[in-house]
Structure formats: structure tokens, C-alpha cells
C-alpha positions as CSV (number, residue, x, y, z in Angstrom):
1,X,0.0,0.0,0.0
2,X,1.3,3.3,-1.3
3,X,1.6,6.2,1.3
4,X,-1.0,8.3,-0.5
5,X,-3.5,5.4,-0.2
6,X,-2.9,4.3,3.3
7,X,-3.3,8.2,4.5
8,X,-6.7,7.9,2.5
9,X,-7.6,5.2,4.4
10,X,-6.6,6.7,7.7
11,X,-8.5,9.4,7.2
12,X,-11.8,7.5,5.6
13,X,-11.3,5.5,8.6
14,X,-11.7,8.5,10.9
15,X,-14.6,10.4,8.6
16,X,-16.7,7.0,9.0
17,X,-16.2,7.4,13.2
18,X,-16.6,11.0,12.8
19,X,-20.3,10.4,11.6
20,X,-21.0,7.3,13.8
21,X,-20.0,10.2,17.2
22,X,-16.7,9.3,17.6
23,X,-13.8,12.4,18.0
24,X,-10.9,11.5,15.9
25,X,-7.7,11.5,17.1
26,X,-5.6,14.4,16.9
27,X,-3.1,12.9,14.4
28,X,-5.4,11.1,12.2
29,X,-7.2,14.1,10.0
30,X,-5.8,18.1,10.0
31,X,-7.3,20.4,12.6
32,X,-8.8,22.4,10.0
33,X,-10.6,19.9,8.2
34,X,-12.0,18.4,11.6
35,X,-13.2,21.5,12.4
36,X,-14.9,22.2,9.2
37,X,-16.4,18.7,10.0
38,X,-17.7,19.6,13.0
39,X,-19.7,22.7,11.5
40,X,-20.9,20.9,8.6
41,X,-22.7,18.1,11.8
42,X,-23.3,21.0,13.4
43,X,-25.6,22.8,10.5
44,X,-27.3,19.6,9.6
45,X,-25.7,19.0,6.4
46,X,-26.4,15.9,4.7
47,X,-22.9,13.4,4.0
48,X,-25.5,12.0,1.2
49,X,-25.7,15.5,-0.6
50,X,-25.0,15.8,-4.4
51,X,-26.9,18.6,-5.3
52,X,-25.9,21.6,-4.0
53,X,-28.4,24.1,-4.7
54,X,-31.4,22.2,-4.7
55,X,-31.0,19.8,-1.6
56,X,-29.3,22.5,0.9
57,X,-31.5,24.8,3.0
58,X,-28.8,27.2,3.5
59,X,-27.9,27.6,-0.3
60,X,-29.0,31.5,-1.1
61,X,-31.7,32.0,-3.8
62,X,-31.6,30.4,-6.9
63,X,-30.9,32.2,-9.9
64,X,-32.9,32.2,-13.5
65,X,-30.3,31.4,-16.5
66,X,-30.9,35.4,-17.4
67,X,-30.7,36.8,-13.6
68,X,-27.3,34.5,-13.5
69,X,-26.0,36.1,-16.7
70,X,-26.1,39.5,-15.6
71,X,-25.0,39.0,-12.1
72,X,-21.7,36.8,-13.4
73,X,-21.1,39.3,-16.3
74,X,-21.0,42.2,-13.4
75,X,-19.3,40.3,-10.4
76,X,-15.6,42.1,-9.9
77,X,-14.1,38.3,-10.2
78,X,-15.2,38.0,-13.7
79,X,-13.1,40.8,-14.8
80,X,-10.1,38.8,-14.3
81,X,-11.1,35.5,-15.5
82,X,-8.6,36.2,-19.1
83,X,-5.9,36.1,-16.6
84,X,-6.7,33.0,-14.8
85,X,-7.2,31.6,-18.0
86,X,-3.6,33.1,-19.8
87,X,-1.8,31.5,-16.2
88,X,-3.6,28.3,-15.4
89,X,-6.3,27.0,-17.8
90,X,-4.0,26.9,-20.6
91,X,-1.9,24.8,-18.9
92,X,-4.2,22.5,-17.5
93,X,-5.6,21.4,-20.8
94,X,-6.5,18.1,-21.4
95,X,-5.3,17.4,-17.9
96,X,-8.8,16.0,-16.5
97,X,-8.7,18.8,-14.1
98,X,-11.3,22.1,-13.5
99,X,-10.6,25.5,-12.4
100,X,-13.3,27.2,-11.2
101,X,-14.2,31.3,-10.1
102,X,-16.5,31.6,-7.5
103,X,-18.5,34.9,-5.9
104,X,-18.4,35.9,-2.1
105,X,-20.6,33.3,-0.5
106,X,-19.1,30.6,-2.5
107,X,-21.6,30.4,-6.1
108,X,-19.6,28.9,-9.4
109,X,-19.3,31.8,-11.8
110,X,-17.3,30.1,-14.1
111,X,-15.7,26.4,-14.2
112,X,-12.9,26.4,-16.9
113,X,-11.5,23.3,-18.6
114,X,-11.8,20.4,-21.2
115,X,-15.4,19.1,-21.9
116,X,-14.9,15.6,-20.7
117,X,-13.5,17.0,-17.2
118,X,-16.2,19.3,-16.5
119,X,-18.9,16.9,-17.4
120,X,-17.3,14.6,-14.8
121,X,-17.5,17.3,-12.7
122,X,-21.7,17.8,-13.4
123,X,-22.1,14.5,-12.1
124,X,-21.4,16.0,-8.5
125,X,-23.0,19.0,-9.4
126,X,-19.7,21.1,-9.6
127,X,-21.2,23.1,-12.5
128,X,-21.6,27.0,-13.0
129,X,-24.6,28.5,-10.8
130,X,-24.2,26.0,-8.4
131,X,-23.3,27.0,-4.7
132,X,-20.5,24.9,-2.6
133,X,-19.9,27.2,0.1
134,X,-19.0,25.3,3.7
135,X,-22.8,26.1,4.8
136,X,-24.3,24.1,2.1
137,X,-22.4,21.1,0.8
138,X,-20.0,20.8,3.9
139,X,-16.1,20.3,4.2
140,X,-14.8,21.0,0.1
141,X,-11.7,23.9,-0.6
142,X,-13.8,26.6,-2.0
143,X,-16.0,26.1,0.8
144,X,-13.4,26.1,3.7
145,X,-10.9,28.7,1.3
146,X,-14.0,30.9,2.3
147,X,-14.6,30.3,5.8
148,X,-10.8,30.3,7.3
149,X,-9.9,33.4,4.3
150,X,-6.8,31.1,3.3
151,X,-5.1,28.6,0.9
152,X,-6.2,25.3,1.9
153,X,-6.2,21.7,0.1
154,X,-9.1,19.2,0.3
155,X,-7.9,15.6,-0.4
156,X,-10.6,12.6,-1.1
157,X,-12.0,11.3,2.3
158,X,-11.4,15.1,3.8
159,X,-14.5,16.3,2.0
160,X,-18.1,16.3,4.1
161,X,-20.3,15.0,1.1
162,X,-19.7,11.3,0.5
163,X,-20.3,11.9,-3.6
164,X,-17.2,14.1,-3.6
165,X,-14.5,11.7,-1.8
166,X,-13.5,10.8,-5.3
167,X,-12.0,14.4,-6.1
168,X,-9.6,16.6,-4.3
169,X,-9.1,20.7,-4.5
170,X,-6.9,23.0,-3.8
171,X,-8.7,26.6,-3.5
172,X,-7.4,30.4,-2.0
173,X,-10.0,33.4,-1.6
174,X,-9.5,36.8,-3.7
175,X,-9.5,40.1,-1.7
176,X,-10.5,43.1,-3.3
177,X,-7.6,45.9,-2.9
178,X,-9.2,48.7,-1.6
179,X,-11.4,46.6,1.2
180,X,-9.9,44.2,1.6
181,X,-13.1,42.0,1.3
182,X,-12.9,38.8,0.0
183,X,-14.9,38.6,-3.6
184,X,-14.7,35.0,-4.4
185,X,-12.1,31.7,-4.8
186,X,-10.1,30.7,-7.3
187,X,-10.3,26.4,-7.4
188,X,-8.1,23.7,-8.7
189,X,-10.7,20.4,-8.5
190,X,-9.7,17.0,-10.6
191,X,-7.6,13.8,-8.8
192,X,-4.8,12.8,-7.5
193,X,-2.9,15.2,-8.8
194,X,-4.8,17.7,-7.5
195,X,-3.7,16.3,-3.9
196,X,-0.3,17.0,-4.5
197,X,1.3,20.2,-2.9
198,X,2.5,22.1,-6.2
199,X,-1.7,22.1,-6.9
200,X,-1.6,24.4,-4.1
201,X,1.3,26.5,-4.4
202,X,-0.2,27.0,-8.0
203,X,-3.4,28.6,-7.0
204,X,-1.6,30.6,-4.6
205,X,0.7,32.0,-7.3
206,X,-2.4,32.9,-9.5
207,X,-3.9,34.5,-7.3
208,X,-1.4,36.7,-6.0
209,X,-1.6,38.2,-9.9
210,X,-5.1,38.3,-9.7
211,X,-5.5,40.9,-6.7
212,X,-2.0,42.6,-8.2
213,X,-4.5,43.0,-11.4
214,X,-7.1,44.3,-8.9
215,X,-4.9,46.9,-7.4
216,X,-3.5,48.0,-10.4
217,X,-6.8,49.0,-11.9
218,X,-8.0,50.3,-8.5
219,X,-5.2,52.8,-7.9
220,X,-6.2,56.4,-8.5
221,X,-3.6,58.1,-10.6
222,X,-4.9,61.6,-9.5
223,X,-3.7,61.0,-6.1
224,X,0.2,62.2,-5.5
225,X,0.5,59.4,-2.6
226,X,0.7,56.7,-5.4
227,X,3.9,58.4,-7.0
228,X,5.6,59.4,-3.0
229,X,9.2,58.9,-3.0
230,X,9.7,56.6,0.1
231,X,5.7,55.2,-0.4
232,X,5.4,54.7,3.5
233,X,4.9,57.9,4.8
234,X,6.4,58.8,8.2
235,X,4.7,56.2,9.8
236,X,6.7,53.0,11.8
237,X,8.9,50.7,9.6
238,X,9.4,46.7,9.5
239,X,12.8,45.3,8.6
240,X,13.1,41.4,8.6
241,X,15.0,40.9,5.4
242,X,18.2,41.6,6.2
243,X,20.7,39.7,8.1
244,X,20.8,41.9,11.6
245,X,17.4,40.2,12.7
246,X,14.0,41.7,12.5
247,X,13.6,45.4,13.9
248,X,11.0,47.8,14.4
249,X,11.7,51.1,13.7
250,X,9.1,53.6,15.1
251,X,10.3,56.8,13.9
252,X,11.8,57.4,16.8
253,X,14.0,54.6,18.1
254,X,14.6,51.1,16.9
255,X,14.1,48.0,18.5
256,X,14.7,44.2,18.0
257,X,11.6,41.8,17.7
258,X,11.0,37.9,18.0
259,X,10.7,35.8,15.1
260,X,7.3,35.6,16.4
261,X,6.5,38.5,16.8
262,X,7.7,39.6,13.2
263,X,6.1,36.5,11.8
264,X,2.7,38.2,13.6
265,X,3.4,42.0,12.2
266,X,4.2,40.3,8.6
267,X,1.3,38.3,8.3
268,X,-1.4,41.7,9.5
269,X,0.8,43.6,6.5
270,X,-0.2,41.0,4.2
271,X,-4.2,40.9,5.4
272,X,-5.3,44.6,6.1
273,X,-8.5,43.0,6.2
274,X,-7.3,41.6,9.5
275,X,-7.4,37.8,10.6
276,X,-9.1,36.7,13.7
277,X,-8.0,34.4,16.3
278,X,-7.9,30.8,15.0
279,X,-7.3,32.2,11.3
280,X,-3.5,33.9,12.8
281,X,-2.7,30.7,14.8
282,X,-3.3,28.6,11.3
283,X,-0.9,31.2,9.5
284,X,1.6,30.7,12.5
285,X,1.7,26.7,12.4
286,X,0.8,24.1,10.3
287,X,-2.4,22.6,12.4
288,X,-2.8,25.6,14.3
289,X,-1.3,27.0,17.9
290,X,-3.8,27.7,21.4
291,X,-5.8,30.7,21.3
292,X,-4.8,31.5,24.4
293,X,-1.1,31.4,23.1
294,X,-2.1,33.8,20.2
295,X,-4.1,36.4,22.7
296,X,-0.5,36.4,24.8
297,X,1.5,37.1,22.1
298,X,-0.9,40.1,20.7
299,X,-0.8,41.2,24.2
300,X,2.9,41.6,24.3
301,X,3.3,42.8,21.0
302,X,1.4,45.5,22.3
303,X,3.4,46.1,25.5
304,X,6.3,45.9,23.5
305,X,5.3,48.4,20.5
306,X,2.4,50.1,22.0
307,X,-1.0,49.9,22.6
308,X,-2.5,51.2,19.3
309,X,-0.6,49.3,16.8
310,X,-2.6,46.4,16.6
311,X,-6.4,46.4,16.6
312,X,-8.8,43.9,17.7
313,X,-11.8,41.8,16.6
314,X,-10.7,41.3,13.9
315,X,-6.4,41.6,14.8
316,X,-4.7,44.2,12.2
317,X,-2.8,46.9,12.1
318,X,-4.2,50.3,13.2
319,X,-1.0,52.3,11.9
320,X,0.3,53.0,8.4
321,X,3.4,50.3,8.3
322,X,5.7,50.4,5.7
323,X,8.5,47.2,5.1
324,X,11.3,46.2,3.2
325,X,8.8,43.5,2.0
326,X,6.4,46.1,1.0
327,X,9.3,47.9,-0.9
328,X,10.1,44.3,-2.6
329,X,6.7,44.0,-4.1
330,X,7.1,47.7,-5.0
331,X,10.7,46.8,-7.0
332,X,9.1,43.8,-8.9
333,X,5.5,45.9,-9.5
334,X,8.1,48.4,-11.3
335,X,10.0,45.9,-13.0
336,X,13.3,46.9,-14.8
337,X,16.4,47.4,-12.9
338,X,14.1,47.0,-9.5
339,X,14.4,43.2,-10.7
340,X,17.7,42.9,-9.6
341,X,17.3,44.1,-6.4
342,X,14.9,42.2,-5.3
343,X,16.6,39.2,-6.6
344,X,19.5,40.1,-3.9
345,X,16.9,41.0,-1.5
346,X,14.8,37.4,-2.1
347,X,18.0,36.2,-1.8
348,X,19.2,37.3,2.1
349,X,15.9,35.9,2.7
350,X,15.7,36.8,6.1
351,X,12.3,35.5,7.9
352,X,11.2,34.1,4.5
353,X,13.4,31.6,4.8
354,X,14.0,31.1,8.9
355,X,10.5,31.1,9.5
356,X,8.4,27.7,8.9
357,X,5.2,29.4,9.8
358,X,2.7,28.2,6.6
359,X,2.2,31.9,6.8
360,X,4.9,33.2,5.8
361,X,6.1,30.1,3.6
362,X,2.9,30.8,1.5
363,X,4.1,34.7,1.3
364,X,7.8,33.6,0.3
365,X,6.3,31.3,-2.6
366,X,4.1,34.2,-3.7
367,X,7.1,36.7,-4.0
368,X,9.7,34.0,-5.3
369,X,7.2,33.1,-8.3
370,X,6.0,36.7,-8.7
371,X,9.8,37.5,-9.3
372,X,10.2,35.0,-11.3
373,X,7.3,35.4,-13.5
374,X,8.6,39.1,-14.4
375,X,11.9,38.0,-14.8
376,X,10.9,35.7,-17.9
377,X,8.2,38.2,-18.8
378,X,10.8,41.0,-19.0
379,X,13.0,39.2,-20.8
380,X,15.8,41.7,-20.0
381,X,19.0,39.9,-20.4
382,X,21.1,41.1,-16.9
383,X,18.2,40.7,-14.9
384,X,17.6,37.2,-16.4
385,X,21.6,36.8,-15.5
386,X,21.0,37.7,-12.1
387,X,17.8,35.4,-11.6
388,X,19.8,32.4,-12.9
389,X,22.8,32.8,-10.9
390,X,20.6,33.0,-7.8
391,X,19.9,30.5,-5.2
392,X,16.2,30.3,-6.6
393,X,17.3,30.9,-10.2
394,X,20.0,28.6,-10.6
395,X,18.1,25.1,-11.9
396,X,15.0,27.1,-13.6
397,X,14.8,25.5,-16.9
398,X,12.7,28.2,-18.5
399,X,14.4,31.1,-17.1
400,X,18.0,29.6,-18.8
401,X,16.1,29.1,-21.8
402,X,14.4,32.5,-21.9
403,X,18.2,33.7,-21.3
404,X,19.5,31.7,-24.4
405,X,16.5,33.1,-26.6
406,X,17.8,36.5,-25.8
407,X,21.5,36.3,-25.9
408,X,22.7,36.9,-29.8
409,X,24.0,34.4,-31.8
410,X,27.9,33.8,-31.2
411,X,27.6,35.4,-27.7
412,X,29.9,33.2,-25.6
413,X,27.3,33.4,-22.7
414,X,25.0,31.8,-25.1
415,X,27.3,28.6,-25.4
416,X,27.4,29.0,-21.4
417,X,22.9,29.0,-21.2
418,X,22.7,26.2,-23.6
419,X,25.4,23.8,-21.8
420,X,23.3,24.7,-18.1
421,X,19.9,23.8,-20.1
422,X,21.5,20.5,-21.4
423,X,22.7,19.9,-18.0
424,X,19.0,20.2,-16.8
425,X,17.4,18.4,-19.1
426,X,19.7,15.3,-17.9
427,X,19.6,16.0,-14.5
428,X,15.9,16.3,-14.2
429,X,14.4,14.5,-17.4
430,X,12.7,17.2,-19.0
């Protein structure tokens, strides 16, 4: 028995005493999906349930074909399906996989892919107009993506609905940039190979373009604050790139902070929405750390900084913070010569790379692939230079081609690309 499949079985086995009263263990099935198990008891949701409009109570109204038309056409999601497509559908073709764009409470706007894998995917119900929020069809990654406001992956026997323990997803929520509301999920949904980790990682990536999209069309270009010099103001600073530890610079003095504690101030940068209590302690570790733990370490983040950086109910920041991290994203938003930089910068790492916190790992993968993505995009032959002599550069197979494309014929750095993608192509089977 494979690995894959006995962890299947392990956690069928605990699903099956879930339903029949019995609390799993601890180790048998992630905190997060147990949880979302418990609600989905909890609401009297169905395990049977295969249609998800028409069986669930709590599904909202049902739309005609012509009411669903124009509210799709109009939903702020929509507008950036031709990216999702450009990044992910075209490379999931004829894969047996689905991606799918939902609204706010969880509704299929749009399910993308070949016709045999979304008429596999009717036969659960997965199809456009249909709802498969956590409230209506029970534990599934669009669902949950919505209730906990992160990444999260939904493997076979972690779903609520019996019918669905044949598929696996892998979905993140989509905030809009000016509120910081969440307006829908992007989802991955197909088989195993939706199960592994990369399916994740993937979405993730996407959708990090897809609110940078979002932000870029919802900047005003009247207001001078867009085009400041420094971009943060006069307000407090975060450092926790470089290599002197993380520090906290308050306009005023400067002082050192825990990992933790930088991890925490990070993570609130990253959400202005805010997170609450059990969403921060599943950004801080894998299954999640004590509530109690997480109050404590607010309260002496507070002591520590003061009392009116950090708000609560939900947690975030109450002050204007600006970050090397912020200034990264601002170097790879601009592109050009700001490439390099944050190659180097990407490349001290910093927390990004001490930290473990699934938090912050999931920020590190967003920026590493965001660089990466303009890199080859660019095209500009030092930056591509730069990218492939880098730690995270070094054994990319596209940026190395991408750098011999661009390199003129007879250039002996050309010889030098082509020899490293040979070398690749043996080393990894490409």
C-alpha cells in the first residue's frame, strides 16, 4: 500500500467514526478539516448531498439562466477570468482537471477546462450557478478557502459529502484591494494530482496576480500618494529581510523583535482586512497553535510596540506600516532594474526563509514566483543573468532558456545557457 493510499484510508477511517460520534484523534485528520467537519454536523448538512443548490436549505436563492447572466457578467471576479485563464487554464488542458471562479458566498461563476472533465464534474453537481460554500455542501476547498480566508487543500476522504471523496481541490480566496473584502475563490478540482502540494502552491501564485491586477486597476492616478518617494509615509517601519534580525523602527528609536513576533506583524501587512483568532494561529503553524497562546502574544506585542498598533476583533494593524517586504513588491511591481534588487533581497531571505510558519512560507512562494514570473516576462537579459545565478534561479529550466533566446547568436554566454539547459534536461528528465 502506497503512502498516499494508506493516509486515505486513515483518514476515511476517521470520517466514517466521525459520523458514527466518535472524536478522531488528533493525528489522524488536520485540525482544519476536523473543524470544518464539526460545522458541517453542526448545520445539519447531509454526507448523502450531491446537489448543492437544490438539496441545501442554506444555499441562497436560486438564480434564472438570465438573472445569473447578468450577475456573473457584473461580479468584480469575472473581470479577471482572461488572466486566470492566460496562467492556469491553458496549462491545465486536457489534464482531467477544472478551475473554477466563484462569488463571495461561494456560487460557481465560471468552471474552466476540457469538456470531458467538467462533465465529470456535473455528475457531482460542480457546474456553473451552483453554490459549494461550507454552509451548504460541507467540508470541500472553496468552501473552507471561504470560511478560514486562506489557501487550503481538500484531499478525497477530507471532504463532508460522501459523492465528492473521489475528487480533491486545492482553492485560496481573492480580496479586493481597496477593502480588503474577499470577492470569491479561485479552485483547482480533478484527482490525484490535485492532492499534490504544487496544486496548491499554483493557486496561490495565480492569485497573488489576480488581486495585483485588482490593485492596479483600483489605484487612483490623480492622487500624489501613489507616486511618494519613500511610499510609507512617516509612519513606523518593519525590517526582517536583512541579516541583523527583524527590527521595528518607530520613527523614533529602533528595536529588536522575535521571530514571532515579526512573523505576527508580517502576516497583519499582508491581510489589512485583518485575521481573527484561529485564522493567525493557522498562518503561525501548520495545524494551528492555542488561542490562548495567540491572545498572549498580541498582548505583548502590544506592550512591546504600544498599545494602538494592533487592533482587535478582527487583529490588524491600526498604523500605516511600511516594510522592506512592501518595498520588494514595489521593485518587482516596477520591473526593470528594481528586478535585480529584489533578486538580492529574495536572496538574504531573512524571515522568508527562517520562519516555517505556513504563513509566511505561502508569502515567500508568492514573491519568489512573482519575481520569477517578471523575470521571464521582462525578458531583460542582466536581470535574467541575475535570476539564474541566484539561489532560486539557478536550476529554472525556462528562465536559462528564456536567457539563451535572448542572448545573440555567437555570444559566448550563449554557449554557457545552452550547456546549463543540457545539464537540466539530464539532471531532471525534462
Amino acid at each position: 500500500m502506497s503512502d498516499a493510499t494508506a493516509v486515505a484510508a486513515r483518514i476515511r477511517r476517521a470520517y466514517e467514526d466521525f459520523l458514527s460520534g466518535v472524536t478522531p484523534p488528533t493525528d489522524t485528520v488536520r485540525s482544519v478539516v476536523r473543524d470544518s467537519w464539526a460545522r458541517s454536523l453542526k448545520r445539519g448538512i447531509d454526507p448523502g448531498i450531491t446537489d448543492s443548490v437544490a438539496v441545501a436549505p442554506a444555499a441562497p436563492p436560486a438564480m434564472s439562466d438570465a438573472e445569473f447572466a447578468e450577475y456573473r457578467a457584473a461580479h468584480p471576479i469575472t473581470a479577471v477570468r482572461p488572466l486566470v485563464q492566460s496562467l492556469m487554464v491553458d496549462a491545465i488542458a486536457d489534464s482531467g482537471v477544472v478551475v473554477a471562479l466563484t462569488d463571495q458566498v461561494g456560487r460557481l461563476l465560471w468552471i474552466e477546462g476540457d469538456s470531458d472533465a467538467r462533465d465529470k464534474a456535473g455528475r457531482i453537481n460542480f457546474v456553473e450557478g451552483s453554490v459549494w460554500s461550507e454552509e451548504v455542501v460541507g467540508t470541500n476547498a472553496p468552501g473552507l478557502a471561504l470560511a478560514v480566508d486562506q489557501g487550503v487543500q481538500v484531499v478525497g476522504p477530507e471532504h463532508f459529502a460522501g459523492a465528492v471523496q473521489e475528487w480533491s481541490c486545492a482553492a485560496a480566496p481573492v480580496h479586493d484591494p481597496v477593502t480588503g473584502h474577499v470577492i470569491g475563490v479561485i479552485d483547482v478540482t480533478g484527482g490525484r494530482e490535485v492532492a499534490a502540494p504544487f496544486a496548491l502552491a499554483a493557486v496561490r501564485s495565480v492569485v497573488a496576480a489576480v488581486e495585483r491586477e485588482l490593485h492596479s486597476t483600483a489605484i487612483d492616478l490623480a492622487d500624489p500618494k501613489v507616486f511618494s518617494a519613500s511610499g510609507r509615509g512617516a509612519g513606523p517601519r518593519l525590517s526582517v529581510l536583512g541579516e541583523g534580525g527583524y527590527r521595528w523602527d518607530s520613527g523614533v528609536g529602533t528595536r529588536s523583535l522575535s521571530r514571532r513576533h515579526a512573523e505576527i506583524l508580517v502576516l497583519l501587512q499582508a491581510h489589512p482586512q485583518g485575521l481573527n483568532t484561529e485564522q493567525l494561529a493557522l498562518h503561525l503553524a501548520e495545524d494551528g497553535i492555542d488561542p490562548v497562546t495567540v491572545r498572549a502574544e498580541i498582548s505583548r506585542l502590544r506592550r512591546d510596540l504600544g498599545p494602538d498598533v494592533v487592533g482587535s476583533r478582527p487583529y490588524r494593524l491600526t498604523v500605516e506600516l511600511g516594510s522592506d517586504l512592501a518595498d520588494l513588491r514595489g521593485q518587482v511591481a516596477a520591473g526593470g532594474s528594481g528586478l535585480g534588487t529584489a533578486i538580492a533581497a529574495l536572496g538574504r531571505g531573512g524571515l522568508l526563509v527562517e520562519s516555517s510558519a505556513p504563513g509566511i512560507v505561502e508569502i515567500f512562494e508568492e514573491l519568489r514566483e512573482d519575481i520569477r514570473s517578471r523575470v521571464i516576462a521582462d525578458g531583460e537579459v542582466s536581470v535574467l543573468r541575475t535570476w539564474t545565478s541566484s539561489a532560486h534561479g539557478r536550476d529554472d529550466l525556462v528562465a536559462w532558456r528564456r536567457l539563451e533566446h535572448r542572448l545573440p547568436v555567437g555570444h559566448p554566454d550563449r554557449a554557457v545557457a545552452g550547456g546549463r539547459i543540457r545539464l537540466l534536461d539530464r539532471r531532471y528528465g525534462v
